[in-house]
C-alpha positions in Angstrom: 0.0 0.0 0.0 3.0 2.6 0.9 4.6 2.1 -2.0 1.7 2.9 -4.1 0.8 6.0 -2.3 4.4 7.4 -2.4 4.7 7.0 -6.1 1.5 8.8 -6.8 2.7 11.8 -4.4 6.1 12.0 -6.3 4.5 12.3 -9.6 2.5 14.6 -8.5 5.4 17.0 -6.7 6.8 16.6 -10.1 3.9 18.0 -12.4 3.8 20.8 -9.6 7.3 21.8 -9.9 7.7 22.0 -13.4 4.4 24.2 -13.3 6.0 26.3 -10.7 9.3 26.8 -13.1 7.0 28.5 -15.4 6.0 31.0 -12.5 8.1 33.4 -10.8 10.7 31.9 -8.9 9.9 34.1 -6.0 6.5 32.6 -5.3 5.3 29.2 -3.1 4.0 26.5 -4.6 1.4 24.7 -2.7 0.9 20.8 -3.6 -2.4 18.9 -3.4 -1.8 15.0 -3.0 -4.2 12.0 -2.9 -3.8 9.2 -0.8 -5.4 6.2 -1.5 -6.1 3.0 0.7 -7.4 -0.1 -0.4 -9.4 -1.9 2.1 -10.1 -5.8 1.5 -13.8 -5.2 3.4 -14.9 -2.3 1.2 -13.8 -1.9 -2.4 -14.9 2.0 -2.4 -12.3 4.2 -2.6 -12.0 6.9 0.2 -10.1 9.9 -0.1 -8.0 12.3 1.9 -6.6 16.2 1.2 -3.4 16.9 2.8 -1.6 20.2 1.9 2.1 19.9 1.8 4.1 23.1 3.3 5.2 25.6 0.9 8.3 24.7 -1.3 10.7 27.5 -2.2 12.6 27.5 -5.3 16.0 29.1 -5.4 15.4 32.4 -7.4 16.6 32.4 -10.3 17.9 35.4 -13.1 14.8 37.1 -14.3 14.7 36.9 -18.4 13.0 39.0 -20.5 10.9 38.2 -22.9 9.6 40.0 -26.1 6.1 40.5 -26.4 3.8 38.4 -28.2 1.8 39.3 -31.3 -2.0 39.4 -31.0 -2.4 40.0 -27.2 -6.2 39.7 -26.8 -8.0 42.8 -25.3 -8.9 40.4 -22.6 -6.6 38.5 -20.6 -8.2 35.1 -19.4 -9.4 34.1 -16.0 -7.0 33.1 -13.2 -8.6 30.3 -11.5 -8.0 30.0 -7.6 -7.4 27.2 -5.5 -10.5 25.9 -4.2 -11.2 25.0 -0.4 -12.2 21.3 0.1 -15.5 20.5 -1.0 -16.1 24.1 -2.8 -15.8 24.7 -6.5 -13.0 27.7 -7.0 -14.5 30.6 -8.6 -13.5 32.5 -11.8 -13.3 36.4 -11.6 -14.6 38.3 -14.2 -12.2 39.1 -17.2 -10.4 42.9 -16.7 -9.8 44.8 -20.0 -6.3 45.4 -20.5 -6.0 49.2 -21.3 -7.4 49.2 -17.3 -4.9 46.9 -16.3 -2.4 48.8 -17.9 -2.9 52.2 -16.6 -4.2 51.0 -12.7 -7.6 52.4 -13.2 -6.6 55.6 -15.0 -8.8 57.8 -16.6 -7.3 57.9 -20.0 -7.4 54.1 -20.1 -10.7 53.9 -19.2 -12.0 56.3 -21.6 -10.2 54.2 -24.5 -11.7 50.9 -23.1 -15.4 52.2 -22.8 -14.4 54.3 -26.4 -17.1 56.8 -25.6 -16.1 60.4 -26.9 -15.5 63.3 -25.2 -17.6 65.9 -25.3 -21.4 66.7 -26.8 -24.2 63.5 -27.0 -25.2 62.1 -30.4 -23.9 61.8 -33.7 -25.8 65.2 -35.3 -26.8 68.3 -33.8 -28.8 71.3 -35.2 -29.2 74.5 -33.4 -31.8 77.4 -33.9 -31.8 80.9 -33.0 -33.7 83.9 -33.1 -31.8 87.2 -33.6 -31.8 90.5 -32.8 -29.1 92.5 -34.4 -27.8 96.1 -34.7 -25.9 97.0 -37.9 -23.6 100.2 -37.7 -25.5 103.0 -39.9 -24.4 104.8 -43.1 -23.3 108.5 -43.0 -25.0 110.8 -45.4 -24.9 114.2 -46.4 -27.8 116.8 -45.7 -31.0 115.3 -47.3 -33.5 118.0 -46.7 -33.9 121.4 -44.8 -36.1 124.3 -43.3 -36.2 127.7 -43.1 -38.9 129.3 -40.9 -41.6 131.6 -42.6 -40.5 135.0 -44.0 -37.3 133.6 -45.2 -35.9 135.3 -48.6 -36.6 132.9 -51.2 -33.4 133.3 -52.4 -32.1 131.9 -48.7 -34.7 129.7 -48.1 -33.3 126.0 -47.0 -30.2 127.3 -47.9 -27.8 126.2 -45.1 -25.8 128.9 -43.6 -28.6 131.5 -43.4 -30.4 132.9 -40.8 -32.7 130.0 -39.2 -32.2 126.9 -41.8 -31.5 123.8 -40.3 -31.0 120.0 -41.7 -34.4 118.5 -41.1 -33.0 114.9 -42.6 -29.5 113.5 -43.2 -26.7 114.8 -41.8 -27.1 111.9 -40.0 -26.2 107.9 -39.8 -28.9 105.8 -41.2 -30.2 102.9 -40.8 -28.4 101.8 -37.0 -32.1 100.4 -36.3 -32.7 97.0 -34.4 -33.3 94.1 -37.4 -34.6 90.7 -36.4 -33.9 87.0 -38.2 -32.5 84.0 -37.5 -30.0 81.9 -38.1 -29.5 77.6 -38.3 -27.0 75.3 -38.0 -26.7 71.9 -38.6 -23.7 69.4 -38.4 -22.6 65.6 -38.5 -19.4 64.2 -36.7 -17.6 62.0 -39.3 -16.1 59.5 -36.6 -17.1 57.8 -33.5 -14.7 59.3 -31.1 -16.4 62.8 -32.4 -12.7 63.9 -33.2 -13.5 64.7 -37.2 -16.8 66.9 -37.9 -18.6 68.6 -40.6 -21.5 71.6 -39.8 -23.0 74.5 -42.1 -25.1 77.6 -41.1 -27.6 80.3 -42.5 -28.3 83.8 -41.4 -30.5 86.1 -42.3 -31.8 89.5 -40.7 -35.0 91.5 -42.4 -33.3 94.6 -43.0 -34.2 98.1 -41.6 -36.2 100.7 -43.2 -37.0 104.8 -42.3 -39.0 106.7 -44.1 -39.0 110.6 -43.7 -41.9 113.5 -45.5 -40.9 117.0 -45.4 -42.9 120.0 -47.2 -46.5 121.2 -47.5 -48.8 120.2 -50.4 -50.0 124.0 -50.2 -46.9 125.4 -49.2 -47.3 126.9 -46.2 -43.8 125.6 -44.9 -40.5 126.4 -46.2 -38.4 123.0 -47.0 -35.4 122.9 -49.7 -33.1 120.1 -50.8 -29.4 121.3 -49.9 -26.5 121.1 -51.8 -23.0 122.8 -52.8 -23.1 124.3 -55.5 -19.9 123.4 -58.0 -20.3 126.5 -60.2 -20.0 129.3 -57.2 -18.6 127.1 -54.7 -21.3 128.0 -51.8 -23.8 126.2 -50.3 -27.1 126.9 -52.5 -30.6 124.7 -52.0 -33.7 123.3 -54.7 -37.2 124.5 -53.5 -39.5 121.9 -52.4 -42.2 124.2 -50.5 -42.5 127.7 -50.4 -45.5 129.9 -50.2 -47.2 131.4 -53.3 -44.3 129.6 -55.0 -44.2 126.2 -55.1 -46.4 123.2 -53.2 -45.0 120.2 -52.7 -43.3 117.3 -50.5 -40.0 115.5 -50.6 -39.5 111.8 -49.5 -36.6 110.4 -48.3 -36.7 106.4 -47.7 -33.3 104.5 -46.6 -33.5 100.7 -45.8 -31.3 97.9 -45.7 -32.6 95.3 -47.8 -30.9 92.5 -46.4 -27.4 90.8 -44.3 -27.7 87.2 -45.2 -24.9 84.5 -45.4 -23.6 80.7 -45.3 -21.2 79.0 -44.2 -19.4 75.4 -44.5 -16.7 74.2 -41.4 -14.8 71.1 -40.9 -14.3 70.6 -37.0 -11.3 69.3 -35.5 -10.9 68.3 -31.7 -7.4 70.0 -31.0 -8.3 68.6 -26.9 -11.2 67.3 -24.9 -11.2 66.6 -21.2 -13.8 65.1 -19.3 -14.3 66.3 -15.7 -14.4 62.5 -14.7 -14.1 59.2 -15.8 -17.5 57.8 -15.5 -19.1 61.2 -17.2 -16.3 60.5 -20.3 -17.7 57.2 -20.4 -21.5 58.4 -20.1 -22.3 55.4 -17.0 -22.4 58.4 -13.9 -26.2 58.6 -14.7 -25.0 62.9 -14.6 -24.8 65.3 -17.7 -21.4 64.4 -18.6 -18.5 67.7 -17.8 -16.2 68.8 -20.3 -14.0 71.4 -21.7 -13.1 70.9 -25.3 -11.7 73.2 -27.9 -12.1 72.6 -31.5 -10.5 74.1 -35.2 -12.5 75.4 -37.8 -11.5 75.2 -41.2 -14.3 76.1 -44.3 -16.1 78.6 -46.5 -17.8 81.6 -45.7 -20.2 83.7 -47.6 -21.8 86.8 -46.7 -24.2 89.2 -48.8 -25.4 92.8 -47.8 -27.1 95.7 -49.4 -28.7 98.8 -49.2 -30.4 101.7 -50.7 -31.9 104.8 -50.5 -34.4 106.7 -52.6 -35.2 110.2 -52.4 -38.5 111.9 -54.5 -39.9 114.8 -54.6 -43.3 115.8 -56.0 -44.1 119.5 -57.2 -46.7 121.4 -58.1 -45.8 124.8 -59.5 -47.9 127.7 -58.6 -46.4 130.3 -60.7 -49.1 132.3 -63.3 -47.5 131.0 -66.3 -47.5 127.3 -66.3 -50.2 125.3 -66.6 -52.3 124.7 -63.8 -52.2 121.6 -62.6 -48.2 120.7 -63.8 -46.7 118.0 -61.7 -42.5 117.4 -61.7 -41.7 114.4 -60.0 -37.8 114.4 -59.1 -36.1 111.2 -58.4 -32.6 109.9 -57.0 -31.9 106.1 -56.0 -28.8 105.4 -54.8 -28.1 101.6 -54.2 -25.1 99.5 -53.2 -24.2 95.7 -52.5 -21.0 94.1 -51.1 -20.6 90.1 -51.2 -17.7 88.2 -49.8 -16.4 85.0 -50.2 -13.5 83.5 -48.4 -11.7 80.9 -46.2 -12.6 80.9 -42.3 -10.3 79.8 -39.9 -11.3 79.8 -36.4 -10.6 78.5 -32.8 -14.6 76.9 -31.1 -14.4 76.1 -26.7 -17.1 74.9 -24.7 -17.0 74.1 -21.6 -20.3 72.3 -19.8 -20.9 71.5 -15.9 -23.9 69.7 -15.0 -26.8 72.6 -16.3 -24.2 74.3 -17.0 -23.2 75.2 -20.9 -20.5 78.1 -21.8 -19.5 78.1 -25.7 -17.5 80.9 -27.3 -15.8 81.5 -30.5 -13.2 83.5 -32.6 -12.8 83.3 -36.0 -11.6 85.3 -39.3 -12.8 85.3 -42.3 -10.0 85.8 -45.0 -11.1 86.9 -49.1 -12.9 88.6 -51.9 -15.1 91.3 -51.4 -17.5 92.2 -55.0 -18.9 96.1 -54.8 -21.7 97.2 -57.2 -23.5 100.5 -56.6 -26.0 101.4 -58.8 -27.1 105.4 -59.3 -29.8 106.5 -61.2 -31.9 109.7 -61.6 -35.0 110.8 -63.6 -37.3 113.9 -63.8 -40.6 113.7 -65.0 -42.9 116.2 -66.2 -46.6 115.6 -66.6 -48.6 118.9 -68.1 -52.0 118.9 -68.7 -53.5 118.3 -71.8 -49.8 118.5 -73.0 -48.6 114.7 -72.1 -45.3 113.6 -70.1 -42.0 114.2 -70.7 -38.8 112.1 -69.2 -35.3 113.3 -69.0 -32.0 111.3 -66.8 -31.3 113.3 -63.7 -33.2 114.2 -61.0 -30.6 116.5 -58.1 -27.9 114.6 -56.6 -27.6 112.1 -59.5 -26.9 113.1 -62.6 -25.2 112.5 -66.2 -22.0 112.8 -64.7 -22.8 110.1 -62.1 -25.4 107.8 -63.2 -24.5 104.3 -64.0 -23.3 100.8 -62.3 -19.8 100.8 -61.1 -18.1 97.6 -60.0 -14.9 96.3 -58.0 -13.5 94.1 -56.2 -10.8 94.1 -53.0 -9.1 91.5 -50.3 -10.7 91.9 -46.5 -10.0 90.2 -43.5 -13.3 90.5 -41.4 -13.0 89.0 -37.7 -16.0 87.5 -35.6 -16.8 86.6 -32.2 -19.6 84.9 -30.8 -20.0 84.1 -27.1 -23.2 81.9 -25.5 -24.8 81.1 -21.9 -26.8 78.2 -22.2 -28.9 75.7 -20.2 -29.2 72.0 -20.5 -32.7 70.7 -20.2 -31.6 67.6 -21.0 -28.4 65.4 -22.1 -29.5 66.4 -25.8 -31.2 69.9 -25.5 -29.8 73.2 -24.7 -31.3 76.1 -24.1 -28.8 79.6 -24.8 -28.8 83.3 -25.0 -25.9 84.3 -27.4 -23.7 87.6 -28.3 -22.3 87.9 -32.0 -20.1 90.6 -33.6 -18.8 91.2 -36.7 -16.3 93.4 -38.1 -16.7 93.7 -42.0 -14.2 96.3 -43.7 -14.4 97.8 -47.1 -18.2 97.5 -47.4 -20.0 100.2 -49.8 -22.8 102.2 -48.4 -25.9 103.7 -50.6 -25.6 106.6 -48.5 -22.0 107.3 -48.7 -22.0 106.8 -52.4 -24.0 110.7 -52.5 -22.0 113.4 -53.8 -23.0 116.8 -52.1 -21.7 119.2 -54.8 -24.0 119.9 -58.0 -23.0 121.2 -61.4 -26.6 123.0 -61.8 -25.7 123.8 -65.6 -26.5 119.8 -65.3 -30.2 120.0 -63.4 -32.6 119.0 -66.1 -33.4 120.2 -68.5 -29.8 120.5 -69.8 -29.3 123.6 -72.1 -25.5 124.1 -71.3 -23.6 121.1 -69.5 -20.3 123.0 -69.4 -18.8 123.3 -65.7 -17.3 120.3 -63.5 -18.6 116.9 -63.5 -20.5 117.0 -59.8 -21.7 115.1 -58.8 -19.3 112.5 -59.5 -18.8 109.1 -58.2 -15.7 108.5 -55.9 -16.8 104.6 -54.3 -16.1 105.6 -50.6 -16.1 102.3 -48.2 -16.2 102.7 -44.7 -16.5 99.6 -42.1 -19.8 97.6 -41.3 -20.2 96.1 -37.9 -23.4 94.0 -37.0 -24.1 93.1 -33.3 -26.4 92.0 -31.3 -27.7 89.4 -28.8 -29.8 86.0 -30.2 -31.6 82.7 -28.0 -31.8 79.4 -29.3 -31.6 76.0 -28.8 -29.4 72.8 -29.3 -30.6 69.4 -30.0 -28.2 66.3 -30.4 -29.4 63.1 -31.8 
């Protein structure tokens, strides 16, 4: 019987020790032998555990190994000695990128590969705005002179009592509402590559002024300089016994609209903690990311401004009833079209949402102003007459004048937002932007008048005023917007 048991325990030493030679040399190896009896009364075999005392192994010269190809993500289950009687348990597998940072956060974010920063794959945002855009300067439009004024000095400025009654003035720095969208798709599951567009649009602004009396009991002139005798001189509108009539001035904005097209770049994202990176806290998940824009911008704005008078003659010797009908548009439009490169941070804690951004908008800007003039003449009986030119556009400035320049126009926008939920946000939002060389309907106005020019023309000799110079000057829009952000 002892000669049997004794062989099975050596064999079994000997399967432990060469297992144990795999192992570090530095650890004990605990060996689990059988004994077995055989009893002539009963043939069933009985067992017994015994549990030999640890055996150390001389240490031996650590060796280095090189790495095998195709690790699996998951290293396999180390299964434990089990107590007698009790089946030994297997943990649960551990994913190596935790293993091999100790619980880090990076490593966790790469095993759970959830990306940093907003929810969804698509978002598309929707505001309402309400915008300011810097007005347009323009020269005296209209004027008054208080009753008993010389005709000769009446709405002339410089005399006794006449004053500017419209123009001389910015125009058109009125509030405008619109609204923009945006809509945009990240191109990758980590939310590292992105692509997004937008629209604006704001209504335009429009004022609309009446000055004159259609009896003429008021005294209203158009002001000018005259060319020929280099001082200030004026055209009669109203004027008692004279002349009835009104003039009209009406300046608007038509319309700022623009598009654009970004790619988004994650240049860093870090999550507050690792759970919220990894979207299993249950919270609205903290971060602070900042992104590069790279695209195409667009933007489109013009304006205009029309100015008519209508006259009725009182004088003996012209038909009664005569109308003249006096009219000078002045419109302009600048587009540009360029590259945008700009730097996008947000930065959320639980309700929480901050977003800002600066970017510049580097191209082409297009100019087209457009001048035309016309007086009309409708006598009784007699028919109408046409002829180009009303007052402050003439021959020598009607027409459609183009150009182009390079601009550099900056922008900012800033937002304070509130998340209702992991995918909506509710904001209220500040843009600006800074828009050089644009061309303004009021600037394009020339001031002085060649009268040898005033139809109807019988001697056009003298200088050609008004003339067209294509003055620019600097558009800023402004204002504040609310919206909202949904992620899908």
């Amino acid at each position: 019987m002892k000669p049997i048991r004794f062989a099975i325990a050596g064999l079994l030493v000997a399967v432990g020790g060469v297992a144990h030679a795999q192992q570090s040399s530095t650890i004990p190896v605990t060996s689990t032998f059988v004994e077995v009896e055989w009893k002539r009364i009963d043939p069933i075999v009985q067992t017994r555990h015994y549990t030999a005392e640890p055996e150390r192994i001389p240490n031996a010269a650590p060796v280095t190994l090189p790495m095998p190809t195709g690790v699996p993500t998951t290293l396999p289950a180390v299964r434990t000695m089990a107590e007698p009687g009790k089946i030994a348990a297997t943990p649960a597998p551990v994913p190596v990128a935790a293993q091999a940072s100790e619980g880090s956060c990076p490593a966790i974010v790469a095993a759970c590969c959830q990306p940093c920063g907003p929810q969804g794959r698509m978002w598309f945002e929707g505001e309402y705005l309400l915008w300011w855009a810097k007005g347009a300067s323009s020269p005296p439009l209209a004027s008054f002179s208080p009753a008993g004024t010389p005709i000769e000095q009446a709405g002339v400025l410089g005399t006794p009592g006449a004053t500017t009654t419209f123009g001389n003035q910015r125009l058109n720095n009125g509030l405008q509402m619109g609204f923009q969208t945006r809509a945009g798709i990240w191109l990758d599951d980590c939310h590292k590559w992105g692509l997004e567009g937008g629209f604006m649009l704001l209504g335009g602004d429009s004022t609309n002024n009446v000055a004159g009396s259609p009896t003429g009991a008021t005294i209203v002139s158009r002001p000018f300089f005259n060319a020929l005798s280099g001082q200030p001189d004026a055209q009669l509108v109203s004027f008692p016994g004279v002349l009835n009539g009104t003039v009209s001035v009406n300046s608007q904005i038509s319309q700022i609209w623009g598009y654009d097209v970004l790619g988004r770049k994650q240049l860093c994202c870090i999550a507050d903690d690792c759970a919220d990176a990894c979207g299993t806290s249950g919270r609205f998940n903290n971060y602070r990311r900042w992104d590069l824009l790279v695209g195409y911008r667009h933007y489109d704005f013009s304006d205009e401004i029309n100015i008519t008078e209508n006259l009725f003659p009182q004088d003996p010797a012209v038909v009664p009833g005569t109308q003249i009908i006096v009219q000078d548009q002045f419109r302009a439009r600048t587009r540009f079209d360029g590259i945008v490169l700009g730097i996008a941070g947000e930065r959320t804690y639980n309700r929480l949402y901050l977003q800002g951004a600066i970017k510049l908008n580097v191209g082409q800007v297009t100019r087209e102003v457009s001048i035309y003039g016309q007086t009309t003449v409708n006598v009784p009986g007699e028919g109408q007459s046409i002829e180009p030119g009303g007052l402050l556009a003439l021959n020598s400035n009607i027409g459609t004048y183009r150009d182009t320049d390079w601009t550099v126009i900056p922008e900012t926008q800033l937002r304070v937002g509130y998340r209702i939920t992991q995918r909506m946000t509710a904001y209220a939002g500040y843009n600006l932007i800074v828009w050089p060389k644009v061309a303004r309907a009021a600037e394009q106005i020339d001031p002085a008048v060649n009268t040898n020019l005033i139809p109807p023309v019988i001697d056009n000799s003298g200088p050609a005023r008004p003339a067209f110079f294509g003055p620019t000057s600097t558009l800023w829009i402004q204002g504040v917007s609310l919206g909202v952000n949904l992620q899908f």
